[in-house]
SEBA-165624 format. One line per 2 residues: number of its first residue (from 1); their letters; for each residue x, y, z of N, C-alpha, C, O. Coordinates in pm, 1 decimal, always signed. Each point is the difference from the previous one (the first is absolute). Example, Ala and Ser with C-alpha at 12.3 -4.5 7.8 and 13.67 -1.06 7.14 Angstrom:
SEBA-165624
1	as	+1319.0/-569.0/+780.0/-89.0/+119.0/+0.0/+90.0/+120.0/+0.0/+103.6/-1.9/+66.5; -138.6/+106.9/-138.5/+82.0/+119.0/+6.0/-77.0/+109.0/+73.0/+50.9/+110.8/+16.9
end
This chain:
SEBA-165624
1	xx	+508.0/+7960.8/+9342.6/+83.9/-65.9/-98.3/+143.1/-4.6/+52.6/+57.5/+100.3/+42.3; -19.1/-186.3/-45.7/+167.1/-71.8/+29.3/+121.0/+117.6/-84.0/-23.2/+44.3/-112.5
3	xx	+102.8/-21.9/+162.8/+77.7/+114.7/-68.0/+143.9/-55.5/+65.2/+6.8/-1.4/+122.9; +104.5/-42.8/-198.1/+127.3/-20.0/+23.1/+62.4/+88.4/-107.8/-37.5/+10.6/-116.8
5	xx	+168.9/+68.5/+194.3/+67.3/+92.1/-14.1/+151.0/-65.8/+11.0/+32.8/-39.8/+111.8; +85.0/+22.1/-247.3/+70.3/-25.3/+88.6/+150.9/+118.4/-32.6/-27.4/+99.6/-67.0
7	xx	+126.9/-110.2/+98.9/+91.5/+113.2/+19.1/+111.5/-88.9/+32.7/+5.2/-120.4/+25.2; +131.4/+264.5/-36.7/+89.0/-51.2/+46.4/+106.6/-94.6/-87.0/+89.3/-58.4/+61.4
9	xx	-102.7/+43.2/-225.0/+71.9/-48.8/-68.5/+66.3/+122.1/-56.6/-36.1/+117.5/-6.2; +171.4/-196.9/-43.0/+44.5/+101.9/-67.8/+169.5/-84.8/-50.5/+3.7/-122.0/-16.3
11	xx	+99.8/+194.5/+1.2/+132.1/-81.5/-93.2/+93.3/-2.7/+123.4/+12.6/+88.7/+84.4; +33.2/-175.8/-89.1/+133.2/-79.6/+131.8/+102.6/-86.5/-91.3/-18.3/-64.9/-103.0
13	xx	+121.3/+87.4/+173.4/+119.2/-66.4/-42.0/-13.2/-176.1/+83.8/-11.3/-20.4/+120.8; +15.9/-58.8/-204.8/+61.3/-130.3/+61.7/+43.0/-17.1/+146.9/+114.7/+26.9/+35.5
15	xx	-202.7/-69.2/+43.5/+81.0/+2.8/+113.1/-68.0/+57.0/+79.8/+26.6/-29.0/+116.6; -141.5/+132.5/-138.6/-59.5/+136.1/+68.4/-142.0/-63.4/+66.1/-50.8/-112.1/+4.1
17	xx	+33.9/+176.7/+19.6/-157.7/-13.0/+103.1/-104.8/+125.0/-64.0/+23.2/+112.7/-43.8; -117.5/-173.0/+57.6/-139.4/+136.5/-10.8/-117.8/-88.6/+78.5/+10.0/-114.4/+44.3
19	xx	-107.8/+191.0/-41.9/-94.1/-18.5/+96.1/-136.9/+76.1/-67.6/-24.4/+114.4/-38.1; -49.2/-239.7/+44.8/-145.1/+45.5/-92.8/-118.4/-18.2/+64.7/-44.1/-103.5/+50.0
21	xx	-9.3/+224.4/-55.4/-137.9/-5.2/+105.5/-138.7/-12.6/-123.7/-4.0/+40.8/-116.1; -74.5/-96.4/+178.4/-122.2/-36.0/-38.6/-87.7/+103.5/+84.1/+26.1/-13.8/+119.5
23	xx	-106.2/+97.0/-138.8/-108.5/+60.1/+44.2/-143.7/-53.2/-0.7/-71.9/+3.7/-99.9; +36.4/-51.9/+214.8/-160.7/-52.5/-12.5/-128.1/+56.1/+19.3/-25.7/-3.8/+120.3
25	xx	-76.2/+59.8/-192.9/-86.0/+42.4/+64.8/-180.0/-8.0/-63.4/-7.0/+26.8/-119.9; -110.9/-55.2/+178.8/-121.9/-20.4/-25.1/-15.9/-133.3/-20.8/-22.0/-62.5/-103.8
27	xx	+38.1/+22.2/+232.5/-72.1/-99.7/+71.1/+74.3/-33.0/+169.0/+110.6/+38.6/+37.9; -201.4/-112.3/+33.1/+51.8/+22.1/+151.9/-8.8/-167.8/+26.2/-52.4/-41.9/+103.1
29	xx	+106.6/-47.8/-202.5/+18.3/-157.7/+47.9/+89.7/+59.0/+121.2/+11.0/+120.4/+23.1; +63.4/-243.7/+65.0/+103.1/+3.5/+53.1/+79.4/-138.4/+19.0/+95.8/-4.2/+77.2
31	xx	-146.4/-133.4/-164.4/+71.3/-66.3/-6.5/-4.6/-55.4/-174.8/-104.4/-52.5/-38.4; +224.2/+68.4/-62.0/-11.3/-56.8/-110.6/+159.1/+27.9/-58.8/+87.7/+75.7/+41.6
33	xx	-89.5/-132.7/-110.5/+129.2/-54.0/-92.5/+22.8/+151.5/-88.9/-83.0/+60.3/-68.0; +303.8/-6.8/+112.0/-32.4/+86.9/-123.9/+169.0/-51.1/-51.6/+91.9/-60.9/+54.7
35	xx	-106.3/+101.8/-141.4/+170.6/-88.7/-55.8/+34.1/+112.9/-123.3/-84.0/+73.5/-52.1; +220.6/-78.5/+21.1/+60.4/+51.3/-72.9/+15.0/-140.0/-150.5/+0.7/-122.8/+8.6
37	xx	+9.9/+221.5/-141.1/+4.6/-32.0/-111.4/+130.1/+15.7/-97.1/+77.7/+14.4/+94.4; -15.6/-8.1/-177.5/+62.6/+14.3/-102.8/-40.1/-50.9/-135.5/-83.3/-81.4/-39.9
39	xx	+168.3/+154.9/-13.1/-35.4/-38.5/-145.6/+124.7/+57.5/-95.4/-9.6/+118.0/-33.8; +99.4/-176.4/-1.4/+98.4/+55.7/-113.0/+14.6/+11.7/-128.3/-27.7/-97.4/-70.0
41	xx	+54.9/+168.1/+35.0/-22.7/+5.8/-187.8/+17.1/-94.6/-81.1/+117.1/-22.2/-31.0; -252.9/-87.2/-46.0/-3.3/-139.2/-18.2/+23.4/-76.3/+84.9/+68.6/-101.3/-13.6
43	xx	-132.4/+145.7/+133.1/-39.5/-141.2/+75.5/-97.6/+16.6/+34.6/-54.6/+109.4/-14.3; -26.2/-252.5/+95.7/-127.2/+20.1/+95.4/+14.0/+46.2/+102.5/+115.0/+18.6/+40.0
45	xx	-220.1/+15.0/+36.1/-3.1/+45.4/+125.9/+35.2/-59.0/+88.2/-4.9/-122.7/-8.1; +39.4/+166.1/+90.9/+62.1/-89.7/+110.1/-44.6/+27.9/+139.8/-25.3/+115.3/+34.8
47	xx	+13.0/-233.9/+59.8/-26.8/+60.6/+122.8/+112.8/-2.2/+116.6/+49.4/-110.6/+21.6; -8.1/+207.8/+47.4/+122.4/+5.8/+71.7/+5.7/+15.9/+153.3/+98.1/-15.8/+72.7
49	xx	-255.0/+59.1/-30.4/+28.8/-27.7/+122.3/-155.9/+50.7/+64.5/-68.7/+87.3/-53.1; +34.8/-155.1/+166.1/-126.0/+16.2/+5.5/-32.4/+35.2/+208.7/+92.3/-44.6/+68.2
51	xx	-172.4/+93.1/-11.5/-4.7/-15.2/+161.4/-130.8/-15.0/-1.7/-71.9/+62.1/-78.3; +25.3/-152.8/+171.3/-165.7/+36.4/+96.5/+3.2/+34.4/+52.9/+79.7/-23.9/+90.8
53	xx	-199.1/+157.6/-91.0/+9.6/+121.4/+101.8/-46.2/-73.5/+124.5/+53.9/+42.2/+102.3; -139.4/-140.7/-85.2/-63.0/-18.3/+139.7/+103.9/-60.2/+94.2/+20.4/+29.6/+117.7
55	xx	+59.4/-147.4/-216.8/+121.8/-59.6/+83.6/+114.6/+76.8/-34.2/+97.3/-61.2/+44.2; -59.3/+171.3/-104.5/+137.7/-19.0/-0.6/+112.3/-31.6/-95.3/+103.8/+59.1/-29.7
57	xx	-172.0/-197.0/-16.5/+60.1/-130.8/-72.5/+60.9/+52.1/-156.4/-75.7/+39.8/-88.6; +174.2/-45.3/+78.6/+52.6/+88.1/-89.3/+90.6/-136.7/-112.2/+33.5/-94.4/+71.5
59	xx	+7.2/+73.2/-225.2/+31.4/-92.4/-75.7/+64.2/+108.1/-113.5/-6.8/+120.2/-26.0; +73.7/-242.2/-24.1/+132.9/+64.3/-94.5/-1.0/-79.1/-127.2/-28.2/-118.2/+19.2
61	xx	+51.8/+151.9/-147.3/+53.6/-69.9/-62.4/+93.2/-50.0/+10.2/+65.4/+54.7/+88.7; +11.4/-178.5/-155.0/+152.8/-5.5/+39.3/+88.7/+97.1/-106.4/+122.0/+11.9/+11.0
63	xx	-176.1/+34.2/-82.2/+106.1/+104.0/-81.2/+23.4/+103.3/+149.4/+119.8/-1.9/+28.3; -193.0/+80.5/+61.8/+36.6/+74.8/+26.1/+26.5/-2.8/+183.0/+58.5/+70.1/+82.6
65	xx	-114.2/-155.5/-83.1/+51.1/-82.4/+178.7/+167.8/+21.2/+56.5/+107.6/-47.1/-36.9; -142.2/+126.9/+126.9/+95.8/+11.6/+62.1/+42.7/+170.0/-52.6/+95.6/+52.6/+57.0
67	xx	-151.3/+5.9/-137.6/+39.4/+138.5/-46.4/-114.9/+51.9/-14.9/+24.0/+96.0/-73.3; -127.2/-96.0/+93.1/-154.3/+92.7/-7.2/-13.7/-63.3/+119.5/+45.6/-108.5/+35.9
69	xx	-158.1/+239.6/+60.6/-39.8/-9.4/+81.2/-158.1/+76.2/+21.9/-19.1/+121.6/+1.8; -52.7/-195.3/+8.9/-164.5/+49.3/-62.9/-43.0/+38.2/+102.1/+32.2/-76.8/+90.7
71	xx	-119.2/+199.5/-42.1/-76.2/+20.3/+169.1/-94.9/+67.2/-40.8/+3.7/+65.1/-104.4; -132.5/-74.1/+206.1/-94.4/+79.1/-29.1/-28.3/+122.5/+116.2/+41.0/-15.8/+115.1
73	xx	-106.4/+125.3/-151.2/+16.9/+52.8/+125.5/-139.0/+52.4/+24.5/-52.8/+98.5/-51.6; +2.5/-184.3/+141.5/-138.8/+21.5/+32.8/-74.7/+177.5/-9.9/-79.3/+46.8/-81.7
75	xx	+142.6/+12.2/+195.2/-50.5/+128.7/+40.7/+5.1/+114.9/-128.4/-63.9/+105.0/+7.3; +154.2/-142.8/-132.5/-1.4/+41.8/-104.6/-25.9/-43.8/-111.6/+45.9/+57.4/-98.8
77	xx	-150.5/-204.5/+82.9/-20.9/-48.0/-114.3/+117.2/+11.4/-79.2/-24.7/+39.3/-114.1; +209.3/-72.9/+151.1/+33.1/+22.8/-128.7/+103.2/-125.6/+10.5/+58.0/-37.0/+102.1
79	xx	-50.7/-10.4/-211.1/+64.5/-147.8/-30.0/+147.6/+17.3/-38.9/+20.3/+77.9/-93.1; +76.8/-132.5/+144.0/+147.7/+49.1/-49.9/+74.5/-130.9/-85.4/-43.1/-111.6/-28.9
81	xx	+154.4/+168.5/+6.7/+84.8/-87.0/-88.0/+110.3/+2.2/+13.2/+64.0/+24.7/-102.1; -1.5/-44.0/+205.6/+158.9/+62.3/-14.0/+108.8/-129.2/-72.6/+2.7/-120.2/+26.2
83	xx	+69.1/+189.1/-111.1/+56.3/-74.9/-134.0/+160.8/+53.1/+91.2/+22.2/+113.7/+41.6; +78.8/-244.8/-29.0/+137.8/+13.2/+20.6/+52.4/-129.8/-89.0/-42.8/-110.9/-32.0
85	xx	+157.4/+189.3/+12.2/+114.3/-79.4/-75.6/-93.9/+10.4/-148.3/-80.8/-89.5/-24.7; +92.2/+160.8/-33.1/-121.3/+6.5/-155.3/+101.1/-50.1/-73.6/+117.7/+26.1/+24.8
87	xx	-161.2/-112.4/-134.3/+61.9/-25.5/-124.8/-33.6/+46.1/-131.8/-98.8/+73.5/-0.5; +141.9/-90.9/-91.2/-51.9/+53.8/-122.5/-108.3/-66.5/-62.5/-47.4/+32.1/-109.0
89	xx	+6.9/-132.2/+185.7/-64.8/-63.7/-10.6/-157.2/-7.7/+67.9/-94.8/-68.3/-38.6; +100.6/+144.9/+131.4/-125.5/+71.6/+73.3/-60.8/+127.0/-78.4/-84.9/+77.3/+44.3
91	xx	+152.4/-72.7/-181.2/-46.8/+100.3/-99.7/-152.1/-5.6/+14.3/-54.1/-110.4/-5.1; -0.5/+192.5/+18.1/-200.3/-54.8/-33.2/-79.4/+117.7/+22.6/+50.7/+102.8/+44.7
93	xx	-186.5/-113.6/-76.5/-87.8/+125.0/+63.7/-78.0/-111.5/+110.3/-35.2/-115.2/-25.4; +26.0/+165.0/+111.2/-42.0/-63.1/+143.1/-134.1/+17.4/-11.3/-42.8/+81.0/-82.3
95	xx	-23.8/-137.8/+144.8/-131.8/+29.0/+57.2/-28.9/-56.6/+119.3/+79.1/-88.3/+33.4; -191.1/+117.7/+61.2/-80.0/-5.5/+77.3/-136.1/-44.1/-19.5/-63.5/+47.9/-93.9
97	xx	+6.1/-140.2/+177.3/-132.2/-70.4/-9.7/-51.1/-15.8/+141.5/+61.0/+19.5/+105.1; -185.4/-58.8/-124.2/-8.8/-23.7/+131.7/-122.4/-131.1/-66.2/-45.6/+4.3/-114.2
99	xx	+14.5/-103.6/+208.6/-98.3/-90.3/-18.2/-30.4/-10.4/+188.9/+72.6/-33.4/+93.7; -271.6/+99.2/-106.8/-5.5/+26.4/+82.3/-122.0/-84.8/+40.1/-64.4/+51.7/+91.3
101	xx	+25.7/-146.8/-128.0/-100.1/-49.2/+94.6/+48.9/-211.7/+18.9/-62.7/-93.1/+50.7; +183.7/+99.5/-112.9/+69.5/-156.3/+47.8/+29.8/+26.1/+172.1/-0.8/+107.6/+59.9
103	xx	+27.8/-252.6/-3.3/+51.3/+6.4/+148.6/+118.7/-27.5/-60.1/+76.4/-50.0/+82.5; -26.0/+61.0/-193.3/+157.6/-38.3/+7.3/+99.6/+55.8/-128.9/-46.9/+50.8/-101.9
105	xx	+174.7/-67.9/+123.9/+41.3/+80.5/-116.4/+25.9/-147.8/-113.7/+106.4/-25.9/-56.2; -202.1/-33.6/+48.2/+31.2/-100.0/-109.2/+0.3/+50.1/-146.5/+113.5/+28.5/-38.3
107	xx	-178.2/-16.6/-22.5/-19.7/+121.0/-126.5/+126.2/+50.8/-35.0/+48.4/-28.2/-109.6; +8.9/+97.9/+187.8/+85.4/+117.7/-14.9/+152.4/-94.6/+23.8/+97.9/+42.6/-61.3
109	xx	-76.5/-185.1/+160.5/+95.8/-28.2/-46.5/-32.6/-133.3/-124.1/+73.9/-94.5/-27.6; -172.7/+119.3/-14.5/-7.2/-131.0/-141.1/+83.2/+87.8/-84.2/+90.7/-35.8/-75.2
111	xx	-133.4/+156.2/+97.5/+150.1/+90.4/-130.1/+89.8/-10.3/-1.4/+64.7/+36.7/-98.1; +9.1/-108.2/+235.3/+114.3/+14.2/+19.5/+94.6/-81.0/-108.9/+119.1/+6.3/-30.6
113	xx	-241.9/-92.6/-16.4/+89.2/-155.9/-51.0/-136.4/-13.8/-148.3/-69.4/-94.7/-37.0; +84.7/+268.8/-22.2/-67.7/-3.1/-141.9/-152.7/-15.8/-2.0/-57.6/+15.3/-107.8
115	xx	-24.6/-49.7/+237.4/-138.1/+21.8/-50.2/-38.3/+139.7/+31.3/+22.7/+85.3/+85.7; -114.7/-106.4/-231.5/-71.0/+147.0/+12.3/-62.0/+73.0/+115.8/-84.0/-59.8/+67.4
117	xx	+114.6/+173.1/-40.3/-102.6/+87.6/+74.2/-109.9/+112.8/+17.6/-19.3/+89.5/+82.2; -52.7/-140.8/-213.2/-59.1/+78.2/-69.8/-130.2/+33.2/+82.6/-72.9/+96.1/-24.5
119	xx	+51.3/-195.6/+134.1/-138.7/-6.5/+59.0/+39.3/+106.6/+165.2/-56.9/-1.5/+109.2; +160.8/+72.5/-152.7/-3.2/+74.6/+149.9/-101.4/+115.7/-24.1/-63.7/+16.1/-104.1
121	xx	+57.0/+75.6/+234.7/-118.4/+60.2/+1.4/+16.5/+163.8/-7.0/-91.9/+81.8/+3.7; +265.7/-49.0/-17.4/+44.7/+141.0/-26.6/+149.2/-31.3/-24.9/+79.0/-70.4/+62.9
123	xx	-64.7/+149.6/-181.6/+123.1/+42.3/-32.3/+47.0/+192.1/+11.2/-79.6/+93.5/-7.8; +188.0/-87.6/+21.9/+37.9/+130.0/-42.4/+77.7/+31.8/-142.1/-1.5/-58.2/-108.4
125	xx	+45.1/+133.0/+138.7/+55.8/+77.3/-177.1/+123.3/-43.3/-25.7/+34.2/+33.3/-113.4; +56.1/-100.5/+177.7/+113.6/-43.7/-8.5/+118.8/+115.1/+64.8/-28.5/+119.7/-0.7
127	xx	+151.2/-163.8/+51.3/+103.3/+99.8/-10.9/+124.1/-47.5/-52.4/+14.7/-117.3/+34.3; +87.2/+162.0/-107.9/+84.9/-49.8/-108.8/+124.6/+5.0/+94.9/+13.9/+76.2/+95.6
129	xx	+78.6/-176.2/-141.9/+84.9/-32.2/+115.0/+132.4/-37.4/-74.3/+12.1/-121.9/-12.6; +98.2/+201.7/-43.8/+123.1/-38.8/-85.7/+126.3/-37.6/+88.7/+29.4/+90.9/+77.6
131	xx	+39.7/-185.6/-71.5/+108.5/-78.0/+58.3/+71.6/+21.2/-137.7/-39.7/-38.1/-110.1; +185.5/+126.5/+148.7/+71.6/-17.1/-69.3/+111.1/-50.2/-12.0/+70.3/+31.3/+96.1
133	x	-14.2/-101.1/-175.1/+147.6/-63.9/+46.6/+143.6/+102.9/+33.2/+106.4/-51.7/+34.0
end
C-alpha cells in the first residue's frame, strides 16, 4: 500500500522560506507523477507544482513560479517543496500525491487551473503552512 508522509510545515514571516518533504514508501514504480497540493481556509484545492520522476520534468502553477522549487530524490523516495519569498497568501495545509501509473504529469497539472484531482492514487495527511504578514 502507497504511504505519503509529508513534514516540514510550520509559521514564517512574509518573505521567509521553508522546505517540505514528502516521504514515500510501499511501492517500487520508478517512473510516475508526484506534485504538491494546497488548500486554504474556504477554498478548493489547488495544484502547485508537480515533477516526473522518469524525466525529471518538473511544472508550476503560475501563482507560485519562480518562488517554489519542486525535486524528487530518487535514492530516498522523498519529494520536496522548497517555498521562497512566502506570502500571506501561501497560507494552506499542503499536501502530497503521487499519481503513479500515467506516463505524464497531466492530472496533477489539470489542478493547476481548478480541475479536480480526485482520481490520484495516494495522498498524505497534509502539513499546515502559516505566512504571516
Amino acid at each position: 500500500q502507497v504511504q505519503l508522509r509529508e513534514s516540514g510545515g510550520g509559521s514564517v514571516q512574509a518573505g521567509g522560506s521553508l522546505r517540505l518533504s514528502c516521504a514515500a514508501s510501499g511501492y517500487t514504480y520508478t517512473r510516475y507523477c508526484m506534485g504538491w497540493f494546497r488548500q486554504a481556509p474556504g477554498k478548493e484545492r489547488e495544484g502547485v507544482a508537480a515533477v516526473y520522476t522518469g524525466t525529471g520534468s518538473t511544472y508550476y502553477a503560475d501563482s507560485v513560479k519562480g518562488r517554489f522549487t519542486i525535486s524528487y530524490d530518487n535514492a530516498k523516495n522523498t519529494l520536496y517543496l522548497q517555498m521562497n519569498s512566502l506570502t500571506p497568501e501561501d497560507t494552506a495545509m499542503y499536501y502530497c500525491a503521487a499519481d503513479l501509473f500515467q506516463t505524464d504529469c497531466s492530472r496533477v497539472t489539470n489542478a493547476f487551473v481548478g480541475q479536480p484531482a480526485n482520481a490520484l492514487d495516494a495522498w498524505g495527511q497534509g502539513t499546515l503552512v502559516t505566512v504571516s504578514s
